[in-house]
Every structure is written in C-alpha cells, then in structure tokens.
C-alpha positions in Angstrom: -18.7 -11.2 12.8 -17.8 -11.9 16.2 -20.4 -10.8 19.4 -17.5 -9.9 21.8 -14.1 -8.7 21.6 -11.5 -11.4 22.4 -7.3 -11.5 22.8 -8.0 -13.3 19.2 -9.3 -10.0 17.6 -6.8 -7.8 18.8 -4.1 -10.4 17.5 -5.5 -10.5 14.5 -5.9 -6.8 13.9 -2.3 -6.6 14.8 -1.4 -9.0 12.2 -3.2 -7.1 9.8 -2.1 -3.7 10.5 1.6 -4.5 10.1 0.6 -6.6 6.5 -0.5 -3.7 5.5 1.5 -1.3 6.4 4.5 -3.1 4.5 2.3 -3.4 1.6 1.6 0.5 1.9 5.4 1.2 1.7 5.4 -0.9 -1.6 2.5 0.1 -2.9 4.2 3.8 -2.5 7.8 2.6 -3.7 8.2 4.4 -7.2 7.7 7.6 -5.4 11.1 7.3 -4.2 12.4 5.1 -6.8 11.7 6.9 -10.1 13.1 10.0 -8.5 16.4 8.5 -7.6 16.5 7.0 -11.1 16.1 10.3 -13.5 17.6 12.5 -10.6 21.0 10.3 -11.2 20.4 10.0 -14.8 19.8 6.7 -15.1 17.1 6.7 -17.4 15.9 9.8 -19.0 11.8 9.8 -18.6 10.0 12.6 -19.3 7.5 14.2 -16.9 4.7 12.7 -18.4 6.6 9.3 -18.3 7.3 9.9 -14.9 3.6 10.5 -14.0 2.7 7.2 -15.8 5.2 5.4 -13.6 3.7 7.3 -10.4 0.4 6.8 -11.2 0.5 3.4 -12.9 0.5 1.5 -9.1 -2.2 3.2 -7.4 -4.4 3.0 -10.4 -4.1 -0.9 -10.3 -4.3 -1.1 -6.7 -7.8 1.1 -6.6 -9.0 -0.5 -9.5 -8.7 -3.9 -8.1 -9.8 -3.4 -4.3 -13.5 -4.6 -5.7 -12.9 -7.9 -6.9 -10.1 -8.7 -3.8 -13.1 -7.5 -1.3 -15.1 -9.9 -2.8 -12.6 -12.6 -2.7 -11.6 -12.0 0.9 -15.6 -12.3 1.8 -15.4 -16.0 -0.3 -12.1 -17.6 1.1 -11.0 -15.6 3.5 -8.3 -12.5 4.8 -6.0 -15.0 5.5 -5.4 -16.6 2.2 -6.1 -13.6 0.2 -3.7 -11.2 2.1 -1.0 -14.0 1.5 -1.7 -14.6 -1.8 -1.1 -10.8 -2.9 2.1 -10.1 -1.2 3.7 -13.3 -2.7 2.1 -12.4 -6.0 3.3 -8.7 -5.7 6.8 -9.5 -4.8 7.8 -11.3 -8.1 7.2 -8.0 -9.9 8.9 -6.1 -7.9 11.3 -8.7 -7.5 11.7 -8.5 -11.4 12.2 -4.2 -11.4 15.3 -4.8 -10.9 16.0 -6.0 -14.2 14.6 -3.5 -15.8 15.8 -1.4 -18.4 13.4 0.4 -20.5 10.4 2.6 -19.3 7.4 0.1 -20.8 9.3 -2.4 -18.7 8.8 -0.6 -15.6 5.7 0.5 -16.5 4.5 -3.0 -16.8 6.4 -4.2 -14.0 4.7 -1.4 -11.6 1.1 -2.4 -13.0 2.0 -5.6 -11.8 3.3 -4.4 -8.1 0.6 -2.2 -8.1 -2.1 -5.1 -7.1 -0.8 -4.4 -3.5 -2.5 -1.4 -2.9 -6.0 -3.6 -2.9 -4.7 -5.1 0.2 -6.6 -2.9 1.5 -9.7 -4.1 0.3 -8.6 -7.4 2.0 -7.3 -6.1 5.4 -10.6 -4.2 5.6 -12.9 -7.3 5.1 -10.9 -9.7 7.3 -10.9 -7.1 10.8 -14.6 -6.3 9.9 -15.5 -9.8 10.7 -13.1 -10.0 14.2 -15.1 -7.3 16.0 -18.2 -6.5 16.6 -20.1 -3.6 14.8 -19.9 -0.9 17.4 -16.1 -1.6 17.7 -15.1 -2.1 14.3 -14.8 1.8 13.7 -12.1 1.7 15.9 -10.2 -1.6 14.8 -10.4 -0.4 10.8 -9.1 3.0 12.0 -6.1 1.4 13.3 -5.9 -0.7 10.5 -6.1 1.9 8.3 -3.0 3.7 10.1 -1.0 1.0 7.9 -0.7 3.3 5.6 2.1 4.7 7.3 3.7 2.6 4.7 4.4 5.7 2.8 6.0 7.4 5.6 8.4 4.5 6.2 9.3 4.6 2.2 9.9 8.5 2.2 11.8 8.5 5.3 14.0 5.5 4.9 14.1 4.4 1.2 16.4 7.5 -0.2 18.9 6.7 3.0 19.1 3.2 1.6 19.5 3.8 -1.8 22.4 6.0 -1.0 24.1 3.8 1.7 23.5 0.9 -1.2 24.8 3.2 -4.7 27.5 4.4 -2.1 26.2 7.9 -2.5 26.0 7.6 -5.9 29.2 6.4 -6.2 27.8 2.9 -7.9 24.5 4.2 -9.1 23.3 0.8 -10.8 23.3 -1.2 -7.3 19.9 0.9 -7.0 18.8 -2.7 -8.6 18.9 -3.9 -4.9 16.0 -2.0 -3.3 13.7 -3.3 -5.1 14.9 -6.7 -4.1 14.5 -6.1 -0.6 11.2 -4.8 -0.9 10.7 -8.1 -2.3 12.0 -10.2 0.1 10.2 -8.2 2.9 7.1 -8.7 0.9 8.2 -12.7 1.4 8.7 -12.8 4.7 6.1 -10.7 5.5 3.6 -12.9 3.4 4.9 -16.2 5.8 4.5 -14.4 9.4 1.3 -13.3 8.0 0.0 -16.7 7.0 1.6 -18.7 10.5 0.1 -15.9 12.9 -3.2 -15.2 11.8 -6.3 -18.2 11.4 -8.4 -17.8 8.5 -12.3 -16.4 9.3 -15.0 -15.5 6.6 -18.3 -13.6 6.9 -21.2 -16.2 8.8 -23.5 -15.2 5.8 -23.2 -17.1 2.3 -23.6 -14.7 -0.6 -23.7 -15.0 -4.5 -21.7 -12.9 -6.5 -24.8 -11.3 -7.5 -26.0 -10.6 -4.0 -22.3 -9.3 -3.1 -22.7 -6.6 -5.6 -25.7 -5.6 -4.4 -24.2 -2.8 -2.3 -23.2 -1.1 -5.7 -27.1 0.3 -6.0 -26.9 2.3 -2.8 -26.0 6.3 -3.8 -24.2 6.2 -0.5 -22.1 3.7 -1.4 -21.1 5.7 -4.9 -21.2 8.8 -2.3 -19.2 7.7 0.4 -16.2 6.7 -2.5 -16.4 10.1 -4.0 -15.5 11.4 -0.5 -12.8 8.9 -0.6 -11.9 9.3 -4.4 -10.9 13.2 -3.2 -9.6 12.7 -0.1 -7.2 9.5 0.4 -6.7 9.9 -3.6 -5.3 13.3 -2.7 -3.4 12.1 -0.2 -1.7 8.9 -2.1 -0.6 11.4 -5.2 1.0 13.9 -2.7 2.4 11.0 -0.8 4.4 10.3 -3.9 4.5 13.5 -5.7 6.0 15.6 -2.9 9.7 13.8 -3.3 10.0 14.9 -7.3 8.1 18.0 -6.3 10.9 18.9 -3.4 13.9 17.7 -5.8 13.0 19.7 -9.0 11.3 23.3 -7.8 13.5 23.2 -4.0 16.7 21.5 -5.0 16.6 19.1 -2.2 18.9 15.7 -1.9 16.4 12.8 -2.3 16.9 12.0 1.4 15.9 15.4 2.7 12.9 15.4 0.1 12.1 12.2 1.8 12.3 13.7 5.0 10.0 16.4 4.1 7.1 14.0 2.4 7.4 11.9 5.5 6.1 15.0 7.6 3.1 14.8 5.3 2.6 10.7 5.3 2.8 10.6 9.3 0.1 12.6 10.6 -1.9 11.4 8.0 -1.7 7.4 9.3 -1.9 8.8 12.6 -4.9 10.3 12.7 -6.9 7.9 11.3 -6.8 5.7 14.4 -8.5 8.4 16.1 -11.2 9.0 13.5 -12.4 5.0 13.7 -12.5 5.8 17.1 -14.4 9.1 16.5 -16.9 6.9 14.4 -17.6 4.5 17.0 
C-alpha cells in the first residue's frame, strides 16, 4: 500500500478503470445478444433457457471473484487482470460457432470468468493509494461498470449495421468476435501500461481467508448480494423486458437500459468519495 499519492497511482487507476470497464461490457454481452438471437428467430430458447443464458455469466463471474482476489494478492493486478481477459476472449471468441443452446450455455460459463475482474481491479488500486484515499480511487474504479451501458447503447446498433438490418441475420456471428478482439487488445495495453505491485504483507492461504469469520464481511456482501446483484439482472433483463411486454426494436430497448446502466456507474465515483 502506498503512504502518498503519486502520478503512478493515478496512472494505474486509469489503467484499471478502462480494463474493466471493457470487461463490464462483456461480462453484460448476452443481454443484448440472446435477445437479438430469439427476437430474429435464430434459435428458438425458451424463457427459462433464456434466463439460464442471462444468468449463466454473472453466476461465474460472482462465484469466482474469491479465488481471483486471492490470486491478485499472490502475483499481482497486473498479471492476473491480463491473464482473464485473454482467457475470456477465447470463449467468447468461440460463441460464434455456436449452434445449440448447451453450447452457448457452456460457452457463456466460460466468458463469464470476466465479471471477477472485479475482484482483481479491486485488489490491485487498493494497494496504489493510501487508505483514506482508496474510497475514492475504488469508486472510480468501480464506475467501470459502465461496461453495461456501452453494451446496451451500442451493441444492438452494431448488430444491425453488421446483419444489415436483419437482412443477413447469421453475420450476428461477428460481434462476438469483436468483443473478442477488444478483449485482446485490451489485455496487451493493459499489461505494457501498468507495472505489477502486490500487497507489502505475506499471507498463507489460511490467513487470507481469515476475513471470512468477520459477520461484517458476510454482512457487507448481503448489502452487495441485493443491491449490485439487482442492478446486474436489470442491467441485462431490461432489453428482453422492453422487446417482449413494450414492442421495442432491440436498439431502442438498448437505448432505454442504457438510461438505467449510466447513472448507476456514475454515481459510484461520488460514493468512494462520500466514503472517504
């Protein structure tokens, strides 16, 4: 953890604040994706399939924020922050091949390890600043998560500029594919522009899940289970919603989930502020 704040921290913060915003707009992908695909009759999922397929991501992605934090205290933010955006763009590289609904299922499990980037970006600013400033830098890290705002607003224009308005509905295979290659050269940028820092203090993996026997750790992530969980399910569930009860286009459905994402990234700047 560093004493002061220096020209390195705020370099660093910016670095990871931009990983993870584009690993926010993955990690929200299907959102817009799944929609577009039974909307044109593509594939024919249920609405229980199509909750799987929704859900299937940020399940992964909570699930797994644990072991990346602890990872990210043992070799670093730099490497591990690297290491899951190359890792998550073969999947979702690879969901554009895909053809049956266990495929994408499997294939958004995979993707889904994205989401606990946040685990990583949270750990790696932590140690950049020093503790009465690091409720402002992790709220401005957080704001990364107008990721989803960017999917909503500007996947569904893509998809129909690319499927020329439905025109060629199976180019949809594309998107995917630039979310991967953004992942790519996201993933490089990161690793050239940021230097690799871990926590001054050696831990065992025992004394690294020590935290878990504070109640205001358990608490604290109930807070967060109902709060950013709601916000992450409307995030996505807002563009079917709009489509099926309002008869929207996907692009003004997007549109209309963005005015939801935004504030929401916004305004968390100003509470790590608020907290300092």
């Amino acid at each position: 953890m560093e004493t002061i704040v220096t020209n390195r921290s705020h370099r660093m913060l910016a670095f990871n604040t931009v990983a993870f915003t584009v690993c926010f707009a993955a990690w929200m992908f299907n959102g817009v994706m799944v929609t577009f695909l039974v909307e044109s009759a593509i594939f024919r999922w249920t609405s229980v399939q199509i909750g799987w397929l929704l859900g299937a991501p940020v399940l992964v992605g909570s699930v797994m924020r644990l072991p990346v934090g602890i990872l990210t205290d043992k070799f670093g933010g730099r490497w591990v922050m690297t290491a899951i955006m190359i890792l998550c763009a073969v999947p979702m590289y690879f969901l554009s091949h895909s053809n049956s609904f266990f495929s994408f299922l499997f294939l958004s499990l995979a993707f889904g390890i994205i989401g606990s980037s946040f685990a990583a970006g949270v750990a790696f600013t932590s140690v950049w600043y020093p503790k009465n400033r690091q409720g402002t830098a992790l709220g401005i890290f957080a704001s990364g998560n107008l990721g989803a705002a960017l999917t909503t607003m500007f996947a569904p224009r893509v998809l129909n500029q690319l499927t020329d308005n439905g025109a060629n509905p199976d180019r949809w295979r594309e998107l995917p594919q630039i979310y991967a290659a953004v992942l790519l050269g996201s993933a490089v940028i990161y690793f050239l522009g940021t230097i690799n820092k871990k926590p001054q203090e050696v831990k065992t993996f025992a004394q690294r899940l020590l935290p878990l026997k504070e109640s205001r750790v358990w608490r604290f992530g109930l807070y967060y289970f109902f709060t950013f969980g709601s916000f992450v399910a409307l995030a996505q569930w807002l563009i079917p919603y709009y489509v099926n009860v309002y008869s929207m286009s996907i692009v003004s459905a997007g549109f209309m989930a963005t005015l939801f994402s935004l504030p929401a990234g916004v305004i968390r700047a100003v509470g790590g502020w608020l907290s300092d």
